[in-house]
C-alpha positions as CSV (number, residue, x, y, z in Angstrom):
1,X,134.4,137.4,1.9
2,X,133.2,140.9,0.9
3,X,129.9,142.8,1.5
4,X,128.3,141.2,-1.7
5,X,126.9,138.4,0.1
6,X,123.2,136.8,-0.1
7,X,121.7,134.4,2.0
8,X,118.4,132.3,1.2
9,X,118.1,130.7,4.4
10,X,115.3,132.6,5.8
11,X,111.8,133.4,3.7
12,X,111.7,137.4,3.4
13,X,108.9,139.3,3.0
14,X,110.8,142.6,1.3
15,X,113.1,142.0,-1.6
16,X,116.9,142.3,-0.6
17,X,117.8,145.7,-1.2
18,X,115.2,146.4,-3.0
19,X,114.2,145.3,-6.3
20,X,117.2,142.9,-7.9
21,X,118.7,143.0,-11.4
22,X,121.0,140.1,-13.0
23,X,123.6,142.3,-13.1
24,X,123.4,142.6,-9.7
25,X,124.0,139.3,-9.1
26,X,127.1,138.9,-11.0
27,X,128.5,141.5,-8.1
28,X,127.4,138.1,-5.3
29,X,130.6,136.6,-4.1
30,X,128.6,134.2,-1.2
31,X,125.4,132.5,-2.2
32,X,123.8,130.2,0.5
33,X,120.1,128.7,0.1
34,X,118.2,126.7,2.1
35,X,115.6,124.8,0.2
36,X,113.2,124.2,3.5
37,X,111.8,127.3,2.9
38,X,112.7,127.7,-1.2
39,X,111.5,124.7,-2.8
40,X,113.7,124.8,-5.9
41,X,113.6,122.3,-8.7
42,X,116.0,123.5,-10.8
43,X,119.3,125.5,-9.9
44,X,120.0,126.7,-13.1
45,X,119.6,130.3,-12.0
46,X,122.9,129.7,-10.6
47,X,124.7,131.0,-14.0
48,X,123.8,134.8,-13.1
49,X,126.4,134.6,-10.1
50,X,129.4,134.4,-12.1
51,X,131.7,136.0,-9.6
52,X,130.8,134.0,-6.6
53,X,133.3,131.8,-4.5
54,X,131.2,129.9,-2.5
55,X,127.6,128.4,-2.9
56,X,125.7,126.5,0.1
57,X,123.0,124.7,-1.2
58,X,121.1,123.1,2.2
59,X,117.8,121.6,3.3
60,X,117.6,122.6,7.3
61,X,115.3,123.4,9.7
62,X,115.4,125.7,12.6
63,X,116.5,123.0,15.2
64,X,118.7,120.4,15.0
65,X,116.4,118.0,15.3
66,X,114.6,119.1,12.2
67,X,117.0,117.6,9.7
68,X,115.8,115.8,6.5
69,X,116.5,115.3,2.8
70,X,115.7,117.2,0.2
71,X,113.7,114.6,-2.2
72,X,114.0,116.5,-5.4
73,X,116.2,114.1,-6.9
74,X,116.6,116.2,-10.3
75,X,117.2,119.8,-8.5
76,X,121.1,119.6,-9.1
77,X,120.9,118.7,-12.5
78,X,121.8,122.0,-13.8
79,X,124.7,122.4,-11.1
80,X,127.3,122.1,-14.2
81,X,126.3,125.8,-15.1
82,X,128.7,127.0,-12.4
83,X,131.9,124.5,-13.2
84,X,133.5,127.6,-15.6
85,X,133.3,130.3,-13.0
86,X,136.8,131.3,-12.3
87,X,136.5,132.4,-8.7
88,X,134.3,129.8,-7.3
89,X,136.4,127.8,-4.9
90,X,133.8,126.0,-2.8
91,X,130.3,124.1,-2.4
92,X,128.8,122.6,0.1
93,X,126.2,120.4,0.1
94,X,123.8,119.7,3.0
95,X,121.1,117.0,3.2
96,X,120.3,116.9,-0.7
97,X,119.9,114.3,-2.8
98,X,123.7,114.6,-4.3
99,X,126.7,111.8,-5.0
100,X,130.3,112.1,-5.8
101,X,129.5,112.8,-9.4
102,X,129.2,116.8,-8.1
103,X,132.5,116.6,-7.7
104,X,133.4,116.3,-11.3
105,X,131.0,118.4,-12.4
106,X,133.0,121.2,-11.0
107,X,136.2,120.2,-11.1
108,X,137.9,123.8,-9.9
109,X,135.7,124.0,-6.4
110,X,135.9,122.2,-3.2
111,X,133.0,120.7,-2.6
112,X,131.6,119.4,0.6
113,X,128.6,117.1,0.8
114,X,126.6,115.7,4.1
């Protein structure tokens, strides 16, 4: 992985490097988001990050013990936005509401759920 990475999995109270443009974002080759602290209902966004290779989409706490489901049950509706992007080669899915039918949705990528 290259220094184009972006992690969600913490609230910030700056912007990431300053301000963000799409553009920018086609540059991302890691995305990871927690949605504990980003409650997301839609992941459609996910079609600015045509160069990524891996996408972590997680619900987590800060302790191990803090572990729950994400109860959007709609938020990975839009996940097929990604299943054209010619460098993604993994997901990973992490206490969200998702079944096996992610898996054919993006047909190209690994994908992981738990």
């Amino acid at each position: 992985m290259g220094k184009n990475r972006m992690s969600l999995a913490h609230k910030r109270e700056k912007p990431i490097k300053g301000i963000i443009w799409k553009k920018d974002l086609k540059k991302m080759n890691f995305l990871s988001i927690n949605f504990k602290d980003y409650h997301v209902k839609d992941v459609s966004d996910l079609e600015y990050f045509k160069n990524v290779e891996t996408i972590i989409l997680t619900y987590m706490g800060d302790n191990e013990e803090d572990i729950g489901m994400y109860d959007e049950e709609h938020v990975l509706d839009n996940l097929n936005k990604v299943r054209d992007f010619n460098k993604l080669r993994r997901i990973q899915l992490y206490h969200l509401n998702a079944d096996k039918s992610v898996k054919n949705e993006c047909p190209r990528a690994i994908v992981f759920i738990d």
